[in-house]
C-alpha atoms as one frame of an Amber mdcrd trajectory, in Angstrom:
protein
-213.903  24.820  53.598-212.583  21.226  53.787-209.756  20.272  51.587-210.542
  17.059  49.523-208.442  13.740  50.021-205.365  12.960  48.720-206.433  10.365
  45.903-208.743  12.610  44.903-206.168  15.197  44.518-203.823  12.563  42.224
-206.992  11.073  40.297-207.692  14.871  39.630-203.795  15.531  38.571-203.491
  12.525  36.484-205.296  13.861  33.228-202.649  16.428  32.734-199.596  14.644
  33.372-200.169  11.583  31.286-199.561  13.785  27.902-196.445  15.501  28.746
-195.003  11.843  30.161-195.644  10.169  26.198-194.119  13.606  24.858-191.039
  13.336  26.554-191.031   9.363  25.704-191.702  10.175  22.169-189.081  13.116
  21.931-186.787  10.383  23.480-187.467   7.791  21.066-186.987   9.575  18.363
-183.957  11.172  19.814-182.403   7.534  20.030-183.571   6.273  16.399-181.988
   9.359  15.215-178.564   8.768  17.110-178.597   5.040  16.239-179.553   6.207
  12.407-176.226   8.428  12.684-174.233   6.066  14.575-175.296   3.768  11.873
-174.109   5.850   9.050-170.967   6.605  10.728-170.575   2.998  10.828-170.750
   2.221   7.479-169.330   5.480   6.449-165.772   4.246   8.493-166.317   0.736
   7.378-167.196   1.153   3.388-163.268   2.869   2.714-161.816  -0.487   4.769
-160.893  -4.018   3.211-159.228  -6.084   6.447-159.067 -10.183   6.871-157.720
 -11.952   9.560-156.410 -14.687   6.915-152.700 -13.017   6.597-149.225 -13.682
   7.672-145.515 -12.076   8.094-143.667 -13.329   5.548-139.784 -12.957   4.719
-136.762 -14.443   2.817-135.197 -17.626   4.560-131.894 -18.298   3.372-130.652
 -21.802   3.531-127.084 -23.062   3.807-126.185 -25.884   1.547-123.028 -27.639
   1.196-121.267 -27.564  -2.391-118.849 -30.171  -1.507-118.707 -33.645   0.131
-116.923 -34.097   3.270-116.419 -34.400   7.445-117.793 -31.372   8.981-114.964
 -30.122  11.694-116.699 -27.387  13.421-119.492 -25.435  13.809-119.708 -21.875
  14.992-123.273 -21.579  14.429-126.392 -22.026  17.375-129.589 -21.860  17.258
-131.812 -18.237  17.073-128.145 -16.630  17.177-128.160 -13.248  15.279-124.918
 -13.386  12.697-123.392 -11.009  10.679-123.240 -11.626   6.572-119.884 -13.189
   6.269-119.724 -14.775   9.473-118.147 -18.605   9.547-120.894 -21.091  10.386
-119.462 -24.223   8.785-116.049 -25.645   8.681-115.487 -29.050   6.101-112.224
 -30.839   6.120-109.949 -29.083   3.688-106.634 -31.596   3.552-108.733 -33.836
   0.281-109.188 -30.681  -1.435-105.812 -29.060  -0.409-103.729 -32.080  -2.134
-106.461 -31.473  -5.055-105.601 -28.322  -5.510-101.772 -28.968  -5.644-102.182
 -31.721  -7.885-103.704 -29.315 -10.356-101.619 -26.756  -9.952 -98.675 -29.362
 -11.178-100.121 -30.134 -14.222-101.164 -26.994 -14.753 -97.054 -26.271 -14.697
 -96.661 -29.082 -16.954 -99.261 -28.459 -19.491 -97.969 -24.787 -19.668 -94.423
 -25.758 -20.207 -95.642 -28.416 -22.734 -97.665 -25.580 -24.869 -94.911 -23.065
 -24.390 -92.903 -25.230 -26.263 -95.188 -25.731 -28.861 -95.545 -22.472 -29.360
 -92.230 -21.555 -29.183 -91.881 -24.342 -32.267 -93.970 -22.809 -34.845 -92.144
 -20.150 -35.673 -89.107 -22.366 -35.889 -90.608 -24.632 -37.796 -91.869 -22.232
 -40.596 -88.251 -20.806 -40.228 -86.380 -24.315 -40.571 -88.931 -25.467 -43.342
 -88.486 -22.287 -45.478 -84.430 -22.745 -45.748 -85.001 -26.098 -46.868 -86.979
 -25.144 -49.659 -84.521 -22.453 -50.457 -81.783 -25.168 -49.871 -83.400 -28.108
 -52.366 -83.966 -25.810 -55.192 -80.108 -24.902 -54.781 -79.776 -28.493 -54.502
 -81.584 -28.970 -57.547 -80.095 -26.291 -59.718 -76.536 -27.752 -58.786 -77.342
 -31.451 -59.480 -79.277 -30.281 -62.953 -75.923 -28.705 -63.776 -73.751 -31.102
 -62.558 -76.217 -33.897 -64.507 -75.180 -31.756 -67.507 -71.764 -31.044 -67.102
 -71.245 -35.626 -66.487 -73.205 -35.902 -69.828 -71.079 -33.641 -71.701 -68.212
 -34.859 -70.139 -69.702 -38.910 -71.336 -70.039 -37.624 -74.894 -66.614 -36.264
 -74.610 -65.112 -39.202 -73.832 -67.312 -41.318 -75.996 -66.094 -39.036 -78.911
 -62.081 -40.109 -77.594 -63.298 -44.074 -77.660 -64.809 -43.902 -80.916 -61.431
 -41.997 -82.399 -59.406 -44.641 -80.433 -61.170 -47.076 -82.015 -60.564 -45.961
 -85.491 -57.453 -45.671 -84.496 -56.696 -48.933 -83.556 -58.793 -50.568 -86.971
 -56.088 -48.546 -89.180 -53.322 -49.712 -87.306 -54.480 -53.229 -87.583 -53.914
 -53.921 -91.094 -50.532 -51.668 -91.023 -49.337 -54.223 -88.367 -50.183 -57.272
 -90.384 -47.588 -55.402 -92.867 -44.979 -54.638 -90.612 -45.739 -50.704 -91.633
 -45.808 -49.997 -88.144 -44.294 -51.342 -85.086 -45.976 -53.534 -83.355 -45.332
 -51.470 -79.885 -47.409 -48.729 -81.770 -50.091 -51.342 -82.004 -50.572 -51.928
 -78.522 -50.123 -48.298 -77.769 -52.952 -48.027 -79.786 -55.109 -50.745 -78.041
 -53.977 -49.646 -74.719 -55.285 -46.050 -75.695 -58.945 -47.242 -77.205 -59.315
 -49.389 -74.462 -58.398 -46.380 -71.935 -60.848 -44.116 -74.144 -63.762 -46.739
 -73.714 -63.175 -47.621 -69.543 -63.181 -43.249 -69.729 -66.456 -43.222 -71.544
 -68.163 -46.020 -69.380 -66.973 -44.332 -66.162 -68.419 -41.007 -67.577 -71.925
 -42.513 -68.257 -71.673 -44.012 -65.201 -71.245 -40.786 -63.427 -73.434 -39.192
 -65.421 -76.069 -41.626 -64.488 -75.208 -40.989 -60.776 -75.426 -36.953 -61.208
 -78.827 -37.972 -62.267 -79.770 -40.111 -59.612 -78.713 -36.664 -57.432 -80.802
 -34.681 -59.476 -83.810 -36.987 -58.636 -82.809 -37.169 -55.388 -82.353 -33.293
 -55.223 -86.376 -32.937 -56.543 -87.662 -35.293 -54.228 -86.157 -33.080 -50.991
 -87.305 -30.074 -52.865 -90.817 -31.803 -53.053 -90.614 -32.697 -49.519 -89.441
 -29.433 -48.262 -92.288 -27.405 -50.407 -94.582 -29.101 -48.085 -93.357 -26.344
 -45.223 -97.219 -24.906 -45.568 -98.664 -28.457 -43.919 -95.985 -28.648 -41.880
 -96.521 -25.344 -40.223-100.100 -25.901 -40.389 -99.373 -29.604 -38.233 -97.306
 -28.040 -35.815 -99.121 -24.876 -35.355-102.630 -27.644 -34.389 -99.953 -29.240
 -31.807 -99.017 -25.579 -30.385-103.454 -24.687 -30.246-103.814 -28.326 -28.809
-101.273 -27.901 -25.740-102.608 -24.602 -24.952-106.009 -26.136 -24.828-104.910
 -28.674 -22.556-103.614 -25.615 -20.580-106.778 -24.308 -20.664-108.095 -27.408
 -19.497-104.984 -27.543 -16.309-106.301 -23.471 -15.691-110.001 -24.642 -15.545
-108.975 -27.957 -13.172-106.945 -25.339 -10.646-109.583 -22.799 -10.706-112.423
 -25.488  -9.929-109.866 -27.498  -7.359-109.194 -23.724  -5.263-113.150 -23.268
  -5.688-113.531 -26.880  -3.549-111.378 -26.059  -1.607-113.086 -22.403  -0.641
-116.220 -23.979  -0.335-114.896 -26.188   2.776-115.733 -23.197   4.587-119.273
 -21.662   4.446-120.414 -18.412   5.392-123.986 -16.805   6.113-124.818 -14.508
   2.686-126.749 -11.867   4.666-127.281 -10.955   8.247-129.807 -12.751   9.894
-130.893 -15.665  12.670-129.575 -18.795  12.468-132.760 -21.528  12.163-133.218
 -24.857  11.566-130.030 -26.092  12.393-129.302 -29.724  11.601-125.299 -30.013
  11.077-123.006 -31.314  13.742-119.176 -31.953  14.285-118.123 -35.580  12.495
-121.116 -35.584  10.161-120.184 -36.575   6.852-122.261 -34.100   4.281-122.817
 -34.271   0.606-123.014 -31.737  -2.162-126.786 -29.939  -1.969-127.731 -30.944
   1.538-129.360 -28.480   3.875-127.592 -27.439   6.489-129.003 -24.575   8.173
-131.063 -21.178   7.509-130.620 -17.816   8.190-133.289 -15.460   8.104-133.082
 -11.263   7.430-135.320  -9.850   9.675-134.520  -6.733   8.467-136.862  -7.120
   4.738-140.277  -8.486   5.763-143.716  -7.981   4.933-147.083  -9.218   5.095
-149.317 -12.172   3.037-152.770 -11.207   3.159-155.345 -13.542   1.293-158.657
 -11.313   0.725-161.286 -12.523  -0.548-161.769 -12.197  -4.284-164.896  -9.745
  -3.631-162.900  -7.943  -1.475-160.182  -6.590  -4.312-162.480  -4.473  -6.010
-161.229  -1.368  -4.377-157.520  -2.672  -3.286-154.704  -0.775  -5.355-151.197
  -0.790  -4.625-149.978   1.879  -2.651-152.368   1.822  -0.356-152.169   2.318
   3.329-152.599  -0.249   5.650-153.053  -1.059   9.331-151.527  -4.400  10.469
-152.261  -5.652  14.011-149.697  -8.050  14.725-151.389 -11.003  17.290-148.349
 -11.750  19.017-148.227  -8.329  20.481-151.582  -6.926  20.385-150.059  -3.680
  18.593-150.485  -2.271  14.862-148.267  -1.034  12.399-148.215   1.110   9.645
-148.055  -0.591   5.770-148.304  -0.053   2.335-150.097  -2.428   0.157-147.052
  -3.608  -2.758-148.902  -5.432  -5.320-151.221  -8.258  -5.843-150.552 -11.795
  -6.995-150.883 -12.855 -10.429-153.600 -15.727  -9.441-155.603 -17.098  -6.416
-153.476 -19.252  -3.898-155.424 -22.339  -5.554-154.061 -21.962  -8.416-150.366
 -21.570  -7.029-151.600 -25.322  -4.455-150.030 -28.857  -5.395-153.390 -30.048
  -6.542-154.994 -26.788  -7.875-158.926 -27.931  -7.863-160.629 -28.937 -11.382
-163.786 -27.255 -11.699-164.825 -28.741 -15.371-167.567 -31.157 -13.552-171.015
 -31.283 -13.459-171.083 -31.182  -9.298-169.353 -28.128  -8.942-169.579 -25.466
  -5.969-168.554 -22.584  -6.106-166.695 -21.196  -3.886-165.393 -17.820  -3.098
-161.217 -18.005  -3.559-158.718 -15.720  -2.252-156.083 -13.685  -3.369-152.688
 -13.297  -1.990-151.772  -9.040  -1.518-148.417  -8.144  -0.582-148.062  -5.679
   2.004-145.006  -3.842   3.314-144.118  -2.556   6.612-143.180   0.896   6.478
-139.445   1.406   7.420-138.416   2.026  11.760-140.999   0.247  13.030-139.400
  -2.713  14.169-136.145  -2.301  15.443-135.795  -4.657  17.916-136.673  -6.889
  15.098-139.666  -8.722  17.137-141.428  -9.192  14.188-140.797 -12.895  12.730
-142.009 -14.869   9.261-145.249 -16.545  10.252-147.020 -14.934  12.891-150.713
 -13.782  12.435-151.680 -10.026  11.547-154.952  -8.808  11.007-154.272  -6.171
   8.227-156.708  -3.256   6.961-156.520  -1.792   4.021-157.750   1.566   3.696
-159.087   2.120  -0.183-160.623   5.818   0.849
């Protein structure tokens, strides 16, 4: 028996073969929309726990180095990118202006303090010294009251010896005219009433004198009973020279701060950055002078989108792939601004017109790098980071 030709063996194969091929591309099929389905939901199962924008930067504190005085700058210790320790000497001002200052001060300081020493050391005197001169005028007064009394008795006394001498001498007048008495009895007797009468007028004279002293005696008693106002005067003196102390203290403590400030030091550890002093530049109070920046506290500005915040809580964790190096790092979201960076621009946008667009904003989240990453400190304020927030 003859065996039939090869295409007639294939064309007789081909009826069986063609539904196992379309099985197997079937099974395959719908093996691959099955893997892409599950690759698919893996996908979005990964992606619907992440929040990430590429619209994010290292941030950090830059300190900047002003000067607080006027002056010639002498030296400068400080260069560029150098790493310095927080006290370090950067900047060096002429000191000799605020050296003479200082010792200028400090001399009338010396003489405003010996000026309110004395004061003070016055009142006291003062209220002693004024209080024995009241005691003294009202002895003064009691003595000239009695001596006022004792001259006025003492003018009646001798006006009482006038008037008898006068009597005297008006009987004796017609007895002489008689030759009943002698006539050097008569002018015994006018000798005696005119001694009586000068007695009497010098007695009311010093009587009127002991008055005078009396008056004399109450005024100074008036004067001295003014001790109260006189204390009170001298005791404003004493308060006004220590004031002026005060005012000396204040001038010496504000002439040795000047002169502290000639020298300026970095607050914190850091890198020296934008340097712009020099040697023989003359600066004035509040100009810039330099920066230092901590690299040790630093984090990370991200501005999501506004949609993108509906799942972002602080304390979250967070990838952030630093450009520069091609590396990530571990975070923890901080907290979240108050408002969108519009709001926070110099122009923030009006949106009260009738051609408005809207537009979706963006929100600035603080993230932190979590501690020993970093510590070559390669990280610096304002390089790009793609940071992911994981909210599952």
């Amino acid at each position: 028996m003859e065996e039939p030709p090869p295409a007639t063996v294939a064309a007789a194969e081909a009826p069986d073969e063609r539904p196992a091929r379309k099985g197997r591309l079937r099974r395959l099929a719908v093996a691959g929309a099955v893997a892409l389905l599950l690759g698919g939901l893996l996908f979005w199962r990964l992606r619907a726990g992440r929040v990430s924008t590429d619209d994010a930067q290292i941030d950090g504190h830059i300190m900047p180095l002003s000067a607080r005085i006027s002056g010639m700058v002498v030296a400068v210790h400080a260069h560029d990118n150098e790493y310095v320790e927080a006290g370090t000497v950067l900047v060096e001002i002429d000191p000799a202006d605020y050296k003479l200052a200082l010792d200028r001060a400090q001399a009338e300081l010396a003489s405003a303090m010996a000026t309110s020493e004395a004061a003070r050391t016055n009142v006291p005197m003062t209220s002693t010294t004024a209080t024995g001169e009241v005691r003294t005028a009202q002895s003064d007064v009691a003595a000239a009251a009695a001596r006022v009394r004792s001259a006025q008795a003492h003018a009646r006394e001798t006006e009482a010896k006038a008037a008898k001498a006068a009597q005297d001498l008006e009987r004796l007048k017609p007895l002489v005219a008689k030759d009943e008495v002698s006539r050097q009895e008569y002018d015994a007797a006018v000798a005696a009433a005119d001694s009586a009468r000068a007695e009497h007028e010098a007695a009311v004279a010093d009587a009127r004198e002991e008055e005078a002293g009396g008056h004399g005696a109450e005024a100074k008693l008036a004067q001295a009973r003014t001790a109260p106002q006189q204390v009170a005067i001298v005791r404003s003196r004493a308060q006004g020279a220590e004031a002026q102390a005060q005012q000396a203290r204040a001038a010496v403590e504000r002439a040795r701060l000047d002169l502290e400030h000639t020298v300026l030091k970095a607050t914190v550890s850091g890198v020296v950055s934008k340097k712009t002093v020099e040697v023989g530049q003359f600066v004035q109070p509040g100009q810039p002078l330099l920066a230092v920046v901590p690299l040790e506290e630093i984090w990370v500005t991200a501005n999501f989108k506004e949609n993108q915040l509906r799942d972002i809580r602080p304390g979250q964790a967070a990838s952030l792939k630093v450009d520069a190096y091609g590396r990530s790092y571990r975070g923890r979201v901080d907290s979240i601004a108050a408002a969108t960076g519009a709001r926070f621009s110099l122009l923030p946008p009006e949106n009260a017109t009738g051609n408005f667009v809207k537009v979706v904003q963006r929100v600035p989240v603080k993230i932190l790098f979590e501690k020993g990453q970093d510590p070559e400190h390669l990280l610096r304020p304002g390089m790009s980071v793609e940071p992911t927030v994981y909210t599952k």
